[in-house]
C-alpha positions in Angstrom: -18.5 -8.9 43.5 -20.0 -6.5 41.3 -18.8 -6.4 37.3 -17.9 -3.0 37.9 -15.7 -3.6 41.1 -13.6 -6.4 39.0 -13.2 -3.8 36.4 -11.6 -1.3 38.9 -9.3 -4.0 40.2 -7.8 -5.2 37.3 -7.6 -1.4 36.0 -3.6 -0.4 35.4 -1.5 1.5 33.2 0.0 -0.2 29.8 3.1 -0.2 31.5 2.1 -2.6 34.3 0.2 -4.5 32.0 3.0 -6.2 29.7 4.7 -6.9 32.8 2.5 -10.0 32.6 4.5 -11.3 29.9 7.2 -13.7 30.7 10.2 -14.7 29.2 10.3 -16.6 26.9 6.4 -16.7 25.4 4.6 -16.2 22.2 2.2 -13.4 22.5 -0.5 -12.5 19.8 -3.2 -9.9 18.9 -6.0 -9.7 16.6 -5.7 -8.4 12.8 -6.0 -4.9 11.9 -8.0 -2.4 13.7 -8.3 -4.9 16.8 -4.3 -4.0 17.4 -3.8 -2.7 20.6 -0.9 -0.2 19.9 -0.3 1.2 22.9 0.4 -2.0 24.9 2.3 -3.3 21.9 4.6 -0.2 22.7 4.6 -0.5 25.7 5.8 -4.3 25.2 8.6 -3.2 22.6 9.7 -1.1 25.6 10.7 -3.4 27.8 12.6 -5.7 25.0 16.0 -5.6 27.4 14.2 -7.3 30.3 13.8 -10.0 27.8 16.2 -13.1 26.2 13.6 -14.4 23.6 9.7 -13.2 23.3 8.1 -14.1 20.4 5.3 -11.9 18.4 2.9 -12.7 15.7 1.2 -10.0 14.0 -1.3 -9.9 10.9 -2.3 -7.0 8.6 -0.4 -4.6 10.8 -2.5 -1.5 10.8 -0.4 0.8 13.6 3.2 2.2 13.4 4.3 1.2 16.4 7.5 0.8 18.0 7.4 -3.1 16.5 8.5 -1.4 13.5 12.2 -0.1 15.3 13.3 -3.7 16.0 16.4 -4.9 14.7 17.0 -9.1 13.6 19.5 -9.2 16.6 16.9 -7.6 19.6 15.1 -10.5 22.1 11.4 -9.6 20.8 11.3 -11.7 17.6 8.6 -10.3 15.2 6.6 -12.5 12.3 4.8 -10.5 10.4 2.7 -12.6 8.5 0.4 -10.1 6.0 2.9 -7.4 6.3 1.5 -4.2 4.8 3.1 -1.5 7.1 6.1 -4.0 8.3 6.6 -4.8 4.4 10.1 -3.4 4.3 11.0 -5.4 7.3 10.4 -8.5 6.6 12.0 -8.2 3.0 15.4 -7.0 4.8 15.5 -10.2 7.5 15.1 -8.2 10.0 11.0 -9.4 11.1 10.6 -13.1 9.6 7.2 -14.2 8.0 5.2 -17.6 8.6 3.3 -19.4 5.5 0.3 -20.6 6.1 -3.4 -20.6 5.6 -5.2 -17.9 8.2 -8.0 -20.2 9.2 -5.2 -22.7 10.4 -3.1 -20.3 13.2 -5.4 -21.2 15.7 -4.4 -25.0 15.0 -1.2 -24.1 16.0 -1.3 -24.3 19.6 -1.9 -27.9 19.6 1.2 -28.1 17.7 3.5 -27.3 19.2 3.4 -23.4 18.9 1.1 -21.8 22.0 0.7 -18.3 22.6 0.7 -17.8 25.9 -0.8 -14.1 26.1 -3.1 -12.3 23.8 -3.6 -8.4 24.0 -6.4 -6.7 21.8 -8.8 -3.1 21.6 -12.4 -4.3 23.2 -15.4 -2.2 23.3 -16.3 -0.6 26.4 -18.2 -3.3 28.9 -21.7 -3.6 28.5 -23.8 -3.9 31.9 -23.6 -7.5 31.6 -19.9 -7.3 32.0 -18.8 -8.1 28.7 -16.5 -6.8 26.6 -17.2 -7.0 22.2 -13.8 -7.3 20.2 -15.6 -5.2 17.8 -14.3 -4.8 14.6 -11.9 -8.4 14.7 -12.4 -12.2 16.0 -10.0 -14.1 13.5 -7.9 -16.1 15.1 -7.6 -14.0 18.5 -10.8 -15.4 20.0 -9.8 -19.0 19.6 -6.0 -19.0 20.6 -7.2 -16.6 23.5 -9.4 -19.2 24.9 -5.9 -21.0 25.3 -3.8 -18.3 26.7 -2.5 -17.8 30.2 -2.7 -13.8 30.1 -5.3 -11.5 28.2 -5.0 -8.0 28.6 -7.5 -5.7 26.5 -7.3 -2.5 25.6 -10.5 -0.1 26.4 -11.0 2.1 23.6 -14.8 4.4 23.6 -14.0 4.5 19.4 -14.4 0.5 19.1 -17.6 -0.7 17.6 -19.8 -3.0 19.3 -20.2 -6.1 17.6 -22.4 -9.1 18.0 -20.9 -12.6 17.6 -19.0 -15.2 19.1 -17.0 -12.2 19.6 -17.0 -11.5 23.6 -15.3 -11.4 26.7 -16.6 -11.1 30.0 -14.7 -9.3 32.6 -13.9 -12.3 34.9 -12.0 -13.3 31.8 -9.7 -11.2 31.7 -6.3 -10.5 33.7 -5.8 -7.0 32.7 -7.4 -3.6 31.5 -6.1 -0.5 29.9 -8.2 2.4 28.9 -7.2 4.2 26.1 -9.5 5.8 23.4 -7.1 6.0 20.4 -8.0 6.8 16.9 -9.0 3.5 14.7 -7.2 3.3 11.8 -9.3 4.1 9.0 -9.0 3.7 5.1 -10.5 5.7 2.0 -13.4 3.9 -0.4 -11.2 3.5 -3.3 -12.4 4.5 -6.3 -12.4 1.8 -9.4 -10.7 3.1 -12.1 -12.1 2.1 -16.1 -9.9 -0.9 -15.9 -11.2 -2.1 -12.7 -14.9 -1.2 -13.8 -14.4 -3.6 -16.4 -13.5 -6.4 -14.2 -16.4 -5.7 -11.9 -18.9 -6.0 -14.9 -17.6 -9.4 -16.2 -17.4 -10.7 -12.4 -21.3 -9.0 -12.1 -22.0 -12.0 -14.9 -20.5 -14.6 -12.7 -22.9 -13.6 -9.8 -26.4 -14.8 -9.7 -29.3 -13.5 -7.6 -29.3 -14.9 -4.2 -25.5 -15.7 -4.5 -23.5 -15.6 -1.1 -20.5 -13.4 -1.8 -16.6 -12.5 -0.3 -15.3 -9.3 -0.7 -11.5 -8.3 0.4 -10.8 -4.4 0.1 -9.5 -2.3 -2.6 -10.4 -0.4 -5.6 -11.6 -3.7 -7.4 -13.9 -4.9 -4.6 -15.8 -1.3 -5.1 -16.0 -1.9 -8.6 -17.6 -5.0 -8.1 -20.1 -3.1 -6.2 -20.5 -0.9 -8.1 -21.6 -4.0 -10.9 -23.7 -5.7 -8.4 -26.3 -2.8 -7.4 -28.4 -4.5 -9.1 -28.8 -8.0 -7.8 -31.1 -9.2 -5.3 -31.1 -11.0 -2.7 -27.2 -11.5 -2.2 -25.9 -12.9 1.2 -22.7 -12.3 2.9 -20.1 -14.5 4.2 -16.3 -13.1 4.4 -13.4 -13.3 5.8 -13.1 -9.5 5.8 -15.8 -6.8 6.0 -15.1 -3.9 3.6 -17.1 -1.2 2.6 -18.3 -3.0 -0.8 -20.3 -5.0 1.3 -21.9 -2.1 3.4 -22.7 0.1 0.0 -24.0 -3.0 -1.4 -26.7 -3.3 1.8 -27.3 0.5 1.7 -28.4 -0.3 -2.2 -30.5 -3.1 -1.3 -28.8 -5.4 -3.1 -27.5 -7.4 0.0 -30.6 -9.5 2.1 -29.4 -12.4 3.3 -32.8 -14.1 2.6 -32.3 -16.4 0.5 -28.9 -17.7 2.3 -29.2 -21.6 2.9 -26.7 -21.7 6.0 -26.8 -18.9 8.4 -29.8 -16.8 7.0 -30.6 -13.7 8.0 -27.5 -11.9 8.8 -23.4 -11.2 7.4 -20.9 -13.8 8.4 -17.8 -12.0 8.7 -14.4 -12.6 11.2 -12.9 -9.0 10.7 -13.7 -5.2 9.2 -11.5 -2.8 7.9 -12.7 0.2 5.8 -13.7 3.8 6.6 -15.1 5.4 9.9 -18.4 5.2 8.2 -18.1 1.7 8.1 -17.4 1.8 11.6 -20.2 3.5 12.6 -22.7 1.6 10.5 -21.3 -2.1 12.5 -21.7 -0.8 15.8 -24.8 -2.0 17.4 -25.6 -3.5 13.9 -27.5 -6.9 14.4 -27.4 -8.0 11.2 -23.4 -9.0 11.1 -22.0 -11.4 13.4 -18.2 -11.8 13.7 -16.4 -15.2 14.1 -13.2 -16.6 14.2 -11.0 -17.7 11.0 -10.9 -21.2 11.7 -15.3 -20.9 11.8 -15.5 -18.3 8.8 -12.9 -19.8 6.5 -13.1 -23.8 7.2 -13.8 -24.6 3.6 -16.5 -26.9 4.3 -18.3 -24.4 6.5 -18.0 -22.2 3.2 -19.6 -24.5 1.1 -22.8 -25.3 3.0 -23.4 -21.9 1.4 -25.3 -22.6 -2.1 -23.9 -20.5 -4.7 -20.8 -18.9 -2.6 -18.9 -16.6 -4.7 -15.6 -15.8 -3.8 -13.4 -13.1 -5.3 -10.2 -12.6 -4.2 -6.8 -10.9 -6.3 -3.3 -12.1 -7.7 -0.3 -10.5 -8.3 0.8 -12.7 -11.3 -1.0 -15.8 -13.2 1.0 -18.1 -15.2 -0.5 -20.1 -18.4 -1.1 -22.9 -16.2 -3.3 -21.3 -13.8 -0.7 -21.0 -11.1 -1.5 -17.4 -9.1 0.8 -15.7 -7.6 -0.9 -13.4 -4.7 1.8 -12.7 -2.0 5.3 -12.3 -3.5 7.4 -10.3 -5.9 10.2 -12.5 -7.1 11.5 -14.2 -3.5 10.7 -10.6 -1.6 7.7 -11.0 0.6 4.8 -8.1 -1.2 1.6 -9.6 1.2 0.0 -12.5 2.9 -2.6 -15.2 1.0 -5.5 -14.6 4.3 -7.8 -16.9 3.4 -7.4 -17.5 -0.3 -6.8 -21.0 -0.3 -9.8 -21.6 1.7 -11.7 -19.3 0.0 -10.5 -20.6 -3.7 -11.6 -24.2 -2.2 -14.8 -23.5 -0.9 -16.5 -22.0 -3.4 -15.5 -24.6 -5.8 -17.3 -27.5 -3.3 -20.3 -25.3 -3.2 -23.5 -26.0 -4.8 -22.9 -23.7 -7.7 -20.3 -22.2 -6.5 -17.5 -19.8 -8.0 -13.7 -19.2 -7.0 -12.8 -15.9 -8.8 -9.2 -14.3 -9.3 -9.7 -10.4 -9.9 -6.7 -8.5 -11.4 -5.6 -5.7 -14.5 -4.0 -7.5 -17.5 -1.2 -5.3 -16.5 0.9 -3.2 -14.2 3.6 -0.9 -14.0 7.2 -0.9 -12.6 10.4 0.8 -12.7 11.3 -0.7 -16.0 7.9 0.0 -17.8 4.4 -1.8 -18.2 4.6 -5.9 -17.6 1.8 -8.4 -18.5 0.1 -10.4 -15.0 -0.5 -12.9 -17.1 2.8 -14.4 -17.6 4.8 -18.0 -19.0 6.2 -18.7 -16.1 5.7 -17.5 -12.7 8.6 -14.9 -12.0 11.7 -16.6 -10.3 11.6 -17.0 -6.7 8.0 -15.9 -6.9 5.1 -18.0 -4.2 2.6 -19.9 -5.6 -0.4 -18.6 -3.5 -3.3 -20.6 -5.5 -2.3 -24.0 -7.0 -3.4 -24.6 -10.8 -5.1 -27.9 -9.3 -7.5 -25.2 -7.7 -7.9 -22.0 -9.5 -11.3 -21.6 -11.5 -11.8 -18.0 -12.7 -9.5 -15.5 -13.8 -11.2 -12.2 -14.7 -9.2 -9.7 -16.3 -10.7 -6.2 -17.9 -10.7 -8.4 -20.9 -12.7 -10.7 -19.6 -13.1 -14.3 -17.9 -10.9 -17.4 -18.4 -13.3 -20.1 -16.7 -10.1 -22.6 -16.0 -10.5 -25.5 -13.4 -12.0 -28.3 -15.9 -9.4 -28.0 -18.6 -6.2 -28.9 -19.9 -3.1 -26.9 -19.9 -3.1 -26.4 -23.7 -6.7 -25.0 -23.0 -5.8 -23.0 -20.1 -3.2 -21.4 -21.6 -5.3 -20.3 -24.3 -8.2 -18.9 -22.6 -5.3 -17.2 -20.5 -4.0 -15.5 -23.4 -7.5 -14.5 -24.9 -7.6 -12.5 -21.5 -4.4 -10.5 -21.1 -3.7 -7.6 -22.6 -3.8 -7.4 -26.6 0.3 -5.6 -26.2 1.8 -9.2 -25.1 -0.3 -11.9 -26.7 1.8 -12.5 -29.4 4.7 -13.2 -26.8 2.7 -15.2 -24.5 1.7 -17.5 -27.4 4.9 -17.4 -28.4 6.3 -18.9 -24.8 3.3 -21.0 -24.7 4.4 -22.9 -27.5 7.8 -22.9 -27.4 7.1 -24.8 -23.6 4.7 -27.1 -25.6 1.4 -25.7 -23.6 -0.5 -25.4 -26.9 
């Protein structure tokens, strides 16, 4: 039978589609932009049929109807990296799942399958395959496990190259819908953030392999790495720091020991230019998270840098990048992995970006605190952490002693609360 023939047949509505889902199973999708909305609406709608299904979403990037359920309805949602979903998860009503990103695919030989995946695919190539475009994570692999994949046809998807495809035989159902991709702004760094990228900048040789997330502070380390050369990729996500930085020339991916040649990366999420510039784009190759972010994997890169943000850092060197107080803020992705990595790599580095300060409610508070705020997630243990970079500078930490750390710590917080941090510090005996 011809590719296209098996297409038409397994052609239906979003509304048929879900009707695959059973009672009582765990169903997944990819992160971010890969979220196939419409079926996950269409899925939401059909809660009463159920007693129990179970969801699992990361870095939500779609309101969809998800967002309406209540703790008591049968679809039971984890939001694990809420960003949309924030609210819900800090009122009980979606719970949240700890763990490492590269590690979700482990689950399913633990004890915690999911028996259907649903994601946005490419439009099918002549071959009859289907590109995940802009997300692999932890999709591909658990797919390769499920009972049911339905996709999600969208014309706006990217086509990617990786271990990223599906073929049509694969498959058990197919939607066509060419929604919008959810796009987000290039932030601008502001002088704070500029700062921080230049001290990072002295951290980074040429030839260095580099991870970027998104944000204002990734851009500013862009910004400070124009002029490098020769700088690889290999990320967990793909952000537009990392496209501006190949436009400028500064990215090559000569000189990369382990994968030469072309971007590592497992998902993107940026602006529609962004978009655009991956599709077709041989030179990035998507993988899954438990490929990408495996911490040995990482280090077979020579000099891997690795920059990643915290909410809070305490004089120890614990980092707090996921929680304020007990309230779920974000998820840690890859940090962990990332953190480790970098550290086994031949001259490696495992930075923590963030301002000296931020403000709330109740005025300006110091990052850099005594004690971790109570209730508050350690994210990176002190047994890992290496760099903090600040706009005040770097606090090169893994080697050294508390007493040590904790002054290095307070050299780079904000002039405003030294003289209370050294005060805490020694009143807890830390120097």
């Amino acid at each position: 039978m011809k590719y296209k023939d098996i297409y038409k047949q397994k052609l239906t509505t979003p509304e048929e589609a879900v009707k695959l889902v059973q009672d009582g199973w765990r169903v997944t999708w990819p992160v971010a932009v890969g979220q196939p909305a419409i079926l996950i609406d269409a899925l939401v709608r059909r809660k009463d049929e159920f007693t129990n299904v179970e969801v699992l979403t990361v870095v939500d990037a779609y309101p969809t109807e998800l967002l309406n359920l209540q703790k008591e309805d049968p679809i039971k949602a984890d939001y694990s990296y809420c960003i949309i979903g924030r609210r819900g998860v800090q009122e009980g009503r979606f719970t949240y799942t700890p763990a490492r990103l590269s590690q979700i695919p482990w689950y399913i030989d633990m004890g915690r399958p999911y028996q259907c995946v649903m994601m946005q695919v490419a439009p099918m190539d002549e071959f009859g395959y289907f590109s995940m475009g802009l997300s692999c994570d932890y999709a591909f692999p658990v797919a390769k496990k499920a009972e049911k994949i339905i996709v999600q046809v969208n014309e706006n998807m990217p086509r990617t190259f990786g271990r990223n495809f599906w073929h049509v035989s694969e498959v058990d159902a197919i939607v066509e819908a060419n929604t919008p991709l959810t796009a987000l702004p290039v932030l601008p760094p502001n002088e704070n953030e500029k700062l921080i990228g230049n001290y990072i900048a002295e951290l980074v040789e040429d030839g260095s392999c580099i991870q970027l997330g998104i944000g204002s502070i990734p851009s500013a380390v862009a910004l400070a790495l124009e002029n490098k050369k020769d700088l690889g990729v290999h990320t967990e996500m793909f952000p537009d720091a990392i496209r501006i930085l190949w436009e400028k020339g500064a990215i090559t991916n000569r000189r990369k020991n382990f994968n030469p040649d072309v971007s590592i990366a497992s998902f993107a999420l940026g602006s529609e230019e962004l978009y655009k510039w991956l599709n077709n784009n041989p030179s990035v190759l998507f993988y899954s998270v438990d490929q990408v972010l495996n911490p040995a994997t990482l280090a077979q890169n020579d000099k891997m840098v690795c920059i990643n943000s915290g909410l809070e850092v305490d004089l120890t060197g614990q980092v707090n990048s996921e929680s304020i107080g007990h309230k779920q803020y974000t998820h840690t992705g890859g940090q962990q992995d990332l953190i480790m990595g970098a550290f086994m790599s031949k001259g490696g580095k495992g930075i923590i970006a963030l301002e000296s300060t931020v403000e709330t409610k109740k005025g300006g508070k110091s990052k850099i605190v005594p004690h971790l705020a109570y209730g508050s997630f350690v994210s990176t243990g002190r047994n890992d952490v290496q760099y903090i970079v600040t706009e005040y500078g770097i606090a090169d930490l893994k080697i050294w002693s508390v007493r040590e750390r904790a002054k290095r710590l307070i050299a780079v917080a904000h002039p405003d609360y030294r003289d209370e941090l050294r005060f805490e510090a020694e009143k807890a005996g830390f120097i």
